[in-house]
C-alpha positions as CSV (number, residue, x, y, z in Angstrom):
1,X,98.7,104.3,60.7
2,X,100.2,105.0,64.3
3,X,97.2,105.9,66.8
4,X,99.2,108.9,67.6
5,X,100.7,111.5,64.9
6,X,104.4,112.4,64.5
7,X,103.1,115.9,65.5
8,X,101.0,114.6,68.5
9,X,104.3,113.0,69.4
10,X,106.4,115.8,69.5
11,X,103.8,118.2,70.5
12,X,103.8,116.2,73.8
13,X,107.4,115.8,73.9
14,X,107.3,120.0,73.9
15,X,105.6,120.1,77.0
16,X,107.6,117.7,78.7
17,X,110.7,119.7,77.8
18,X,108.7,122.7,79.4
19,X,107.3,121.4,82.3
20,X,110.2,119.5,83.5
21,X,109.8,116.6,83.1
22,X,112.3,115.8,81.0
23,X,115.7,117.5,82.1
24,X,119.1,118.3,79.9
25,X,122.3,119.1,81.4
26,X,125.5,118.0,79.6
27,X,127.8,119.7,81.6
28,X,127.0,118.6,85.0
29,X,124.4,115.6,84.1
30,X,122.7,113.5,86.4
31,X,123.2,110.0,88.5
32,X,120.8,107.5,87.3
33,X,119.5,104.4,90.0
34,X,121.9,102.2,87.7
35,X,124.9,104.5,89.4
36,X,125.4,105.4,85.3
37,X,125.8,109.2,84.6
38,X,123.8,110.9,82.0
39,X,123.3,114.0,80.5
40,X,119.5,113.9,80.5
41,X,116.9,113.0,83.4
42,X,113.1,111.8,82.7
43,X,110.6,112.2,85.8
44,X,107.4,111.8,84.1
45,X,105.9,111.6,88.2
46,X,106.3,115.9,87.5
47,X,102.8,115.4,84.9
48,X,100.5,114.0,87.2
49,X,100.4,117.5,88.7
50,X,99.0,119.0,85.7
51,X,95.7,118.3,84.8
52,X,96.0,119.6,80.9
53,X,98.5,117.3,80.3
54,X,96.8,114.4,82.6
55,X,93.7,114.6,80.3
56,X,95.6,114.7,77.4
57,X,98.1,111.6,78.1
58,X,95.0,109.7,79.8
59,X,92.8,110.7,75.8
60,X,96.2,109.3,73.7
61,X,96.1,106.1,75.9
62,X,92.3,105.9,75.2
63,X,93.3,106.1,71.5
64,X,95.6,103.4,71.5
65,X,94.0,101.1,73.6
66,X,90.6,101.2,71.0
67,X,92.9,101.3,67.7
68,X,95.7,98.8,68.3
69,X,95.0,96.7,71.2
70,X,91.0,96.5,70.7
71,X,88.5,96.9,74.3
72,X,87.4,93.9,73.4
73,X,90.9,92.6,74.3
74,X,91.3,94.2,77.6
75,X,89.9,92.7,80.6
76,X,91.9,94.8,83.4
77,X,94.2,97.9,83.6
78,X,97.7,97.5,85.6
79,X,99.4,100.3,87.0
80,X,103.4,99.1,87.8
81,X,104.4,100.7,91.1
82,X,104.7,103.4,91.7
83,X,105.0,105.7,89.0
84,X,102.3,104.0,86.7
85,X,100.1,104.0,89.2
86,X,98.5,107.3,88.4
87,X,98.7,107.2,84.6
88,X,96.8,103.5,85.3
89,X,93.9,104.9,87.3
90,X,93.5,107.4,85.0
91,X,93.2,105.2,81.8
92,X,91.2,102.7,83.5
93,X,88.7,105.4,84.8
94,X,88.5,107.0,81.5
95,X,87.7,103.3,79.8
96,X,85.2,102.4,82.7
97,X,88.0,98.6,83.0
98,X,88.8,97.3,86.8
99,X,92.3,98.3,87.6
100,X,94.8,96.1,89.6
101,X,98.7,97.3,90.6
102,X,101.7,95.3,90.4
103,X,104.5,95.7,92.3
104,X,108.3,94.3,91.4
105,X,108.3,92.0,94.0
106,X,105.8,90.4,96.6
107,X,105.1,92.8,99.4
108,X,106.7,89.7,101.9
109,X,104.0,89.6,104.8
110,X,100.4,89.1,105.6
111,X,99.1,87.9,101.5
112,X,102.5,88.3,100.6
113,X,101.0,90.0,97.6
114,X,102.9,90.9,94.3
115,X,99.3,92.2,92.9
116,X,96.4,94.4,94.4
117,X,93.5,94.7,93.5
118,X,91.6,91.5,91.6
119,X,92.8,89.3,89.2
120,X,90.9,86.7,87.6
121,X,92.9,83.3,85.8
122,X,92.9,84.1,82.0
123,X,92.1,87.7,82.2
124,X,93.5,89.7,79.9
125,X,95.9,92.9,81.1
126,X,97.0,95.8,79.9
127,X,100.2,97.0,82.0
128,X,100.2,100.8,81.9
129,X,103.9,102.8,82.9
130,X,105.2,106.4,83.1
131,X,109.0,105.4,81.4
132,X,110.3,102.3,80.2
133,X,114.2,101.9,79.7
134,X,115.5,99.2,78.9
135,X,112.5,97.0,79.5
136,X,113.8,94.6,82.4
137,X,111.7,96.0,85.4
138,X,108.3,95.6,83.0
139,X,109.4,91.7,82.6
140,X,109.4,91.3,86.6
141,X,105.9,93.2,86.2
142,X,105.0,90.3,83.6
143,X,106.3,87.6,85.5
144,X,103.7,88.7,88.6
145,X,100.9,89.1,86.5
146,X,101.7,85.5,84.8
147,X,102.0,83.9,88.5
148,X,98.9,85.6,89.3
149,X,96.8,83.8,86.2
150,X,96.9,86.6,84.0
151,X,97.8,87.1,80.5
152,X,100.1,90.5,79.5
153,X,100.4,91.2,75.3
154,X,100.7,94.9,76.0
155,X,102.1,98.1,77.4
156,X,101.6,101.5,77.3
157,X,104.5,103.9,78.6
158,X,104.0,108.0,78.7
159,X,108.2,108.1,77.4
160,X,110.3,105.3,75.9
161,X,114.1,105.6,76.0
162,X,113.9,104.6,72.2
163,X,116.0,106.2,69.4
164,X,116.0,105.2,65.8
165,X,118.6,108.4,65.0
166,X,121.0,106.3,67.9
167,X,119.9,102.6,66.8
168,X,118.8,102.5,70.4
169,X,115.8,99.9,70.3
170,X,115.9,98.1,73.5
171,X,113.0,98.1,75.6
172,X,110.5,97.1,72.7
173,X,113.1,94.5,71.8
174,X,113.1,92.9,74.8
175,X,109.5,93.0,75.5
176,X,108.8,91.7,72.1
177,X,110.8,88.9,72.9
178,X,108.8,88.0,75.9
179,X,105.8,88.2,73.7
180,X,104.4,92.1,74.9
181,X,103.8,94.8,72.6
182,X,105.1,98.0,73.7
183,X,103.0,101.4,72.5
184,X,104.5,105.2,73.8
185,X,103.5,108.4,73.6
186,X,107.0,109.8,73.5
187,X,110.6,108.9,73.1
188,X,113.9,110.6,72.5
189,X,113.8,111.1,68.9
190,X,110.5,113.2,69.5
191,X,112.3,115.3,72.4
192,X,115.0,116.2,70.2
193,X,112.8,117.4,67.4
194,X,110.9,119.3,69.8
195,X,114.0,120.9,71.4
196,X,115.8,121.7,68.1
197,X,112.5,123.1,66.7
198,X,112.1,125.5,69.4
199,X,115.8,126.3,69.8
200,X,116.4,125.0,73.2
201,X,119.3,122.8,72.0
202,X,123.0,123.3,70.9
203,X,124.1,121.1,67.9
204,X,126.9,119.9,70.7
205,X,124.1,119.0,73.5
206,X,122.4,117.2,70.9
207,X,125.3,115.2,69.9
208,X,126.5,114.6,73.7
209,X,122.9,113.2,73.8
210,X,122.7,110.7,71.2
211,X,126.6,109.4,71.7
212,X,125.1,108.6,75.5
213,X,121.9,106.8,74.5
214,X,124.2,104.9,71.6
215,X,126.2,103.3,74.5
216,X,122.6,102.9,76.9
């Protein structure tokens, strides 16, 4: 049994939807970094404002961490820059672990450091993230940490762009393959039964949803 209940899920996903941190327009949509244009927008930065939904993130990390990846598994907590920096310090705090940060690319001067913080050879990390995607920024992540000495089985990610009702599976596909276990609080599937539940989307936003994460 998941850590985290179906209900947990989309209890969360709720309040994203209502603090804003997950956005729907399907008329005017957004521009994601890829250039792509979407009708939905996911700034998970927005939580770390809130301390009721800090504590209760940081707790369902917590849970995961001591039911499916084990403390005794878990030598150091990294936060990937920026945006899981927070979420990281948080977790790591609330488990009493060190905590490092990993950045996507060596910082080019002085160490010309990719991580902060200390690292150990053979130490055993737990990569923490605000949203994963389609996975490939969390494999340059992994590559750093596995320059660095240390050894990266799993990740924990506040939203997933994952869909089972549009065959979108991506990110945990391609961090399987690279041998990391992927564990999230929330993904789309939950946002739309949270949405539809409390009436917040038309059977034609929903739709214009799902054919765009089909073609992510």
């Amino acid at each position: 049994m998941s850590a985290i209940s179906p209900e947990e899920r989309e209890e969360l996903a709720r309040e994203l939807l209502r603090l804003g941190a997950i956005l729907v327009d399907t008329e005017k949509g957004f521009k994601l970094v890829s250039g792509r244009h979407s009708p939905v927008y996911v700034d998970c930065r927005r939580l770390i404002s809130f301390p009721e939904i800090r504590d209760q993130i940081t707790e369902q990390f917590a849970r995961i961490v001591e039911r499916e990846v084990g403390l005794q598994n878990l030598d150091v907590i990294a936060g990937g820059e920026t945006a899981g920096i927070p979420f990281a310090a948080l977790l790591a705090e609330r488990l009493k672990k060190p905590m490092i940060y990993v950045r996507k690319e060596p910082k080019g001067h002085g160490r010309n450091a990719q991580i902060e913080g200390v690292l150990e050879p053979g130490q055993r990390v737990l990569l923490v993230e605000d949203l994963v995607t389609d996975g490939g920024s969390k494999l340059r992540f992994a590559e750093g940490i596995a320059r660095a000495g240390g050894v990266l089985e799993h990740c924990l990610t506040v939203f997933e762009y994952h869909s089972e009702r549009a065959g979108l599976r991506r990110a945990r596909e391609t961090l399987r393959a690279h041998g990391i276990k992927l564990h999230s609080l929330v993904d789309w599937d939950d946002v739309l039964a949270a949405a539809e539940a409390e009436g917040w989307l038309k059977a034609e936003e929903r739709e214009r949803i799902l054919e765009f994460l089909r073609k992510f």
